[in-house]
C-alpha positions in Angstrom: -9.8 9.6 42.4 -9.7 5.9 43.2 -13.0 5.5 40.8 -10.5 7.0 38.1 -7.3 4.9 38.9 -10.1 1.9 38.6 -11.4 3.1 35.2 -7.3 3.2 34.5 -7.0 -0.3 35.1 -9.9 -1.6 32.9 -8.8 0.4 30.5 -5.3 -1.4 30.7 -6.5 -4.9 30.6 -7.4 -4.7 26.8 -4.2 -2.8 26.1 -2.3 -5.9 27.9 -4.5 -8.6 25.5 -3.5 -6.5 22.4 0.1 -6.3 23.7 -0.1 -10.4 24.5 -1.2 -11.2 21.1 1.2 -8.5 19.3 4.1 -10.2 21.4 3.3 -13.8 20.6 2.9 -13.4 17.2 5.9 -11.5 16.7 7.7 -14.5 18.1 5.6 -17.0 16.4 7.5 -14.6 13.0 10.5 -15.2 14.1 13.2 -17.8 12.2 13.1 -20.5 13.4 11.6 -22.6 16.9 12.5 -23.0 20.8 14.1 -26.2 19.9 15.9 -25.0 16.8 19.1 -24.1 19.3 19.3 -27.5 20.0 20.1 -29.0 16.9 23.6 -30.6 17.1 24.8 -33.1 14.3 23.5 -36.3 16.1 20.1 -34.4 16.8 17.7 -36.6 14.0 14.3 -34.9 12.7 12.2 -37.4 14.2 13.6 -36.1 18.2 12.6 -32.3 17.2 9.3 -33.5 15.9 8.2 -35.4 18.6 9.8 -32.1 21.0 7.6 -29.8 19.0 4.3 -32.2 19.0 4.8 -32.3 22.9 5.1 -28.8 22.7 2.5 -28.4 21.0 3.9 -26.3 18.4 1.7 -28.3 15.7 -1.5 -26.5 16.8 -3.0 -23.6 14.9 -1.7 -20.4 16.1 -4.7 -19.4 18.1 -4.6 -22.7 20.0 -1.2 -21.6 20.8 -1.9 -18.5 21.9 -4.4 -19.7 24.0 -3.0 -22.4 26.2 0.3 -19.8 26.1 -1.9 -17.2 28.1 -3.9 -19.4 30.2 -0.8 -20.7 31.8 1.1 -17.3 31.5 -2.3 -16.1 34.0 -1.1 -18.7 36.3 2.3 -17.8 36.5 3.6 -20.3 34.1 5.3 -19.4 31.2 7.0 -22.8 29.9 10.6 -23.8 30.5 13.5 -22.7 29.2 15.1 -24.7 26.3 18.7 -23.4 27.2 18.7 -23.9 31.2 16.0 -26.5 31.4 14.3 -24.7 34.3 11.0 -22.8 34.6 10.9 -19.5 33.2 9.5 -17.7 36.0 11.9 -18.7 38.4 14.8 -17.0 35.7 13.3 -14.0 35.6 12.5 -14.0 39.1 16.2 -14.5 40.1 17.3 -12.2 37.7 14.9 -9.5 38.5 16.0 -8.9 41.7 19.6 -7.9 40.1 17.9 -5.1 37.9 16.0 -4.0 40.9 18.8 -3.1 42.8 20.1 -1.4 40.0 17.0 0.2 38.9 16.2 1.6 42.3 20.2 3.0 42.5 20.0 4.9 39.6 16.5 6.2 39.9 18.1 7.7 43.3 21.0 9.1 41.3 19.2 10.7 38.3 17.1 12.5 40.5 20.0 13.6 43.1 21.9 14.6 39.6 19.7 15.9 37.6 17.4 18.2 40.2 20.4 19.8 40.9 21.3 20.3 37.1 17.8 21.7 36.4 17.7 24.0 39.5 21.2 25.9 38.5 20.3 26.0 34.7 16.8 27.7 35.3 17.9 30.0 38.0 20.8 31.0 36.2 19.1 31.4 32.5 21.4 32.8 30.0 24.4 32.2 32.1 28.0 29.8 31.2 26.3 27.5 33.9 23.1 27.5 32.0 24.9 27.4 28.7 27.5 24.2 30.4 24.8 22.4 31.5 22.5 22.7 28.4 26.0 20.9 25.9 25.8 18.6 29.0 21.7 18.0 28.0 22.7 17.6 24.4 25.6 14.9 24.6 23.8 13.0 26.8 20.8 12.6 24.8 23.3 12.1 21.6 25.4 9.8 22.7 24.8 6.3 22.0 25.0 4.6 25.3 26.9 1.6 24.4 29.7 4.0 23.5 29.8 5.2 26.9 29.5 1.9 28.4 32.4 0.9 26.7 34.8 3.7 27.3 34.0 4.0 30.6 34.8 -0.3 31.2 38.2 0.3 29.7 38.7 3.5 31.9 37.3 3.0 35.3 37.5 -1.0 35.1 40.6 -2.5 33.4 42.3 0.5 33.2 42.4 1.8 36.9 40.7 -1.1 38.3 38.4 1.1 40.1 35.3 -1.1 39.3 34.7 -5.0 38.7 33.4 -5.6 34.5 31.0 -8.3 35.0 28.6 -10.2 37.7 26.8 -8.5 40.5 28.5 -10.3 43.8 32.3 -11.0 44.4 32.9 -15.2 44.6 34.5 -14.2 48.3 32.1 -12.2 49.3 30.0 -13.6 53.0 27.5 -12.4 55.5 24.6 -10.0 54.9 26.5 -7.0 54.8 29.9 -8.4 52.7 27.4 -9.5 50.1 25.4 -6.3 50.0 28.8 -4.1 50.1 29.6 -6.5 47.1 26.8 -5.9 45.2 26.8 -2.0 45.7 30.7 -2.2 44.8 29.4 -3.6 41.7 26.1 -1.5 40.2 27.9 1.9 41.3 29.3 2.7 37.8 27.1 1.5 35.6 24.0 3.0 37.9 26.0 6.5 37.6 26.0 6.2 34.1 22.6 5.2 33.5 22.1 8.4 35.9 24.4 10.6 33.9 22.6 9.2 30.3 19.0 9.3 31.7 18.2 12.4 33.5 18.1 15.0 30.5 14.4 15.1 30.7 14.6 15.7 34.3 17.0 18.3 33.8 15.0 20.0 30.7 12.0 19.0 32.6 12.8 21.8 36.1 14.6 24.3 33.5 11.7 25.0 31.3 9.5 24.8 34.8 11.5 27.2 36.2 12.0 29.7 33.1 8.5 29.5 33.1 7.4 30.5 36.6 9.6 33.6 36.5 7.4 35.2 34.1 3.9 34.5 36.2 2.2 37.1 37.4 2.6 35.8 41.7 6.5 36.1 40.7 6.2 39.0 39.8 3.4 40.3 42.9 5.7 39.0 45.3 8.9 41.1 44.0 6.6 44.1 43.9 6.0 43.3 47.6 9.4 43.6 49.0 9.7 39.4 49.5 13.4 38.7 49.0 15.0 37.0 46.3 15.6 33.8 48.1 12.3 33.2 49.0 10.6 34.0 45.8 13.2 31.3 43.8 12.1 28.7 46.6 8.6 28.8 47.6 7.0 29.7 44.7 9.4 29.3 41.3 10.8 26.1 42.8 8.0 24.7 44.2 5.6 24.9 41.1 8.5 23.7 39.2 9.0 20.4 40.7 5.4 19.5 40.3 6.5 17.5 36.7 8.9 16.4 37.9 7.2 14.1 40.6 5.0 13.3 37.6 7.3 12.5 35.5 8.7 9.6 38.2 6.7 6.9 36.2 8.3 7.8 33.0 12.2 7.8 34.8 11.1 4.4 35.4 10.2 2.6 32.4 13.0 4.5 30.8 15.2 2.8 33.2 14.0 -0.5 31.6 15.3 0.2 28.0 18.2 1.9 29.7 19.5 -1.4 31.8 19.5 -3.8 28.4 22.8 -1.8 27.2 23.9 -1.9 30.7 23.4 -5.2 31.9 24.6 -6.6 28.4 28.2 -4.6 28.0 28.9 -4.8 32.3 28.3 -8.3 31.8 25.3 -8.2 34.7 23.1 -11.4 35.3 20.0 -8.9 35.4 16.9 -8.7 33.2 18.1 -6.7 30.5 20.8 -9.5 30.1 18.5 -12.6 30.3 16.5 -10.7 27.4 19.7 -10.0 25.2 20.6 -13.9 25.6 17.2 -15.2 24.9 16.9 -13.4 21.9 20.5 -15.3 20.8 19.8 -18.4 22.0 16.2 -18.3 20.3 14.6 -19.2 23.9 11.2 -17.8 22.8 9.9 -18.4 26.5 12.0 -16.2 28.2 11.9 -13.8 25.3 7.8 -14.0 25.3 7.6 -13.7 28.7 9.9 -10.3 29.6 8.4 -8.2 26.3 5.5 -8.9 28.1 6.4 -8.1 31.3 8.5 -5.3 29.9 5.5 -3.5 28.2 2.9 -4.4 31.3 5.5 -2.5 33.4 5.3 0.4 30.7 1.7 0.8 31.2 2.2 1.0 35.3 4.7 2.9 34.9 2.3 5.5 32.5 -0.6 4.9 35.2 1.5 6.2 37.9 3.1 9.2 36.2 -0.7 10.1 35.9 -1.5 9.0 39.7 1.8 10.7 41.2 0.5 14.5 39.1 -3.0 14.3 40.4 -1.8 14.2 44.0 0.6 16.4 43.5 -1.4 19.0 41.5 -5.2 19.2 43.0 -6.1 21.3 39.8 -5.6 17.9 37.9 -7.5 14.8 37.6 -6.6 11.9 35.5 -10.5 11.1 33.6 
């Protein structure tokens, strides 16, 4: 197995070049330059040449892109244009924000969507099964801005149940205060990432379980005299869940797209957020450097989908 996970890995390193070059040329496509934002009416044409020349922006392309991955392998990828800091150190303050909410509403899709699954498999054909499917389909219809939105002038402004923007209170002190804060402050928009994200989960275990009720052991262990109960749980449920632990990688890099909308319309100094006001402030180093971090964690997040079903499942091996 760990020969295969290795083989995984090479394979990925190429995929990442090709993704690195795909990225930086997109950006090099782009209108404009990092230093076109800073253009103001006293800004002359011989301050943004020099900028770019020092930049060297005035190379060819494949010089660019060169020196642009050399430093990005040592953990530098430029400053940024708009805060005048390293880039790295953004993301890396920012990251930690989306972490917290990522992790939150990974827990809550599956807590909400296991459950979902279960009762609409068990109960095939049923008004549960039938509730739960209209559930499946506005979810995955329903543009998530939309949601976003309605539930901000709902749950925040309207019953002030919920803060609209940042991730900490201003009073907020001590270890504890600040993390109450900052779990006082992902809880709605985790539970509608959650409530938005977990139709595969929940179509996922149904199909599983629909499935595993026509198998021939199902149907041995009824002929047997085994009750109902244990039937549904150890040997329905129990095959059932297997892609669902597989599809754990998948929840994740999902979660990515997912928190853009989130972080943008709550207003929450995460990732997702950083990205949306890169791409308006043209800060192509920022905007370079979470694609690719963005699509590097795609490719984990594939690799370990694969990793978590061969544990899971003997009869599988990734090759």
């Amino acid at each position: 197995m760990w020969k295969t996970i290795l083989r995984r890995v090479i394979l990925m390193i190429p995929q990442i070049i090709v993704l690195s070059l795909f990225v930086f040329l997109l950006a090099k496509m782009m209108p404009g330059d990092p230093f076109t934002g800073l253009i103001t009416p006293t800004t002359s044409a011989s301050q943004i040449a020099r900028l770019r020349k020092e930049a060297g922006l005035d190379n060819p392309w494949y010089v660019q892109y060169v020196d642009w991955v050399g430093r990005a392998l040592h953990g530098d990828f430029g400053m940024s244009y708009q805060m005048q800091r390293p880039v790295t150190a953004i993301i890396g303050e920012r990251a930690i924000n989306t972490l917290y909410l990522s992790v939150l509403s990974v827990i809550l899709t599956y807590l909400i969507g296991i459950p979902l699954g279960v009762w609409a498999g068990r109960y095939e054909g049923t008004g549960i099964d039938t509730s739960i499917q209209f559930y499946n389909f506005i979810s995955m219809s329903t543009p998530p801005f939309v949601v976003y939105l309605l539930a901000i002038a709902a749950f925040g402004f309207g019953l002030s149940w919920f803060p609209t923007s940042g991730s900490v209170s201003v009073n907020a002190s001590g270890f504890f205060g600040i993390m109450i804060s900052r779990l006082y402050h992902i809880i709605l928009p985790s539970l509608l990432i959650a409530f938005l994200g977990n139709a595969g989960i929940v179509q996922y275990l149904r199909s599983g379980i629909v499935d595993n009720k026509l198998e021939d052991y199902v149907k041995t262990a009824r002929s047997k005299g085994v009750p109902e109960r244990v039937v549904f749980n150890k040997h329905i449920l129990r095959n059932s869940l297997l892609p669902i632990a597989a599809f754990f990688g998948n929840v994740i890099t999902g979660l990515l797209s997912g928190s853009v909308f989130a972080e943008t319309i709550f207003s929450y100094p995460g990732m997702g957020k950083l990205f949306v006001d890169s791409v308006g402030g043209r800060d192509y180093s920022i905007m370079t450097a979470l694609i690719l971090l963005y699509g590097i964690l795609t490719l984990l997040g594939n690799l370990l989908s694969d990793i978590i079903m061969s544990i899971v499942d003997p009869r599988i091996r990734i090759d």
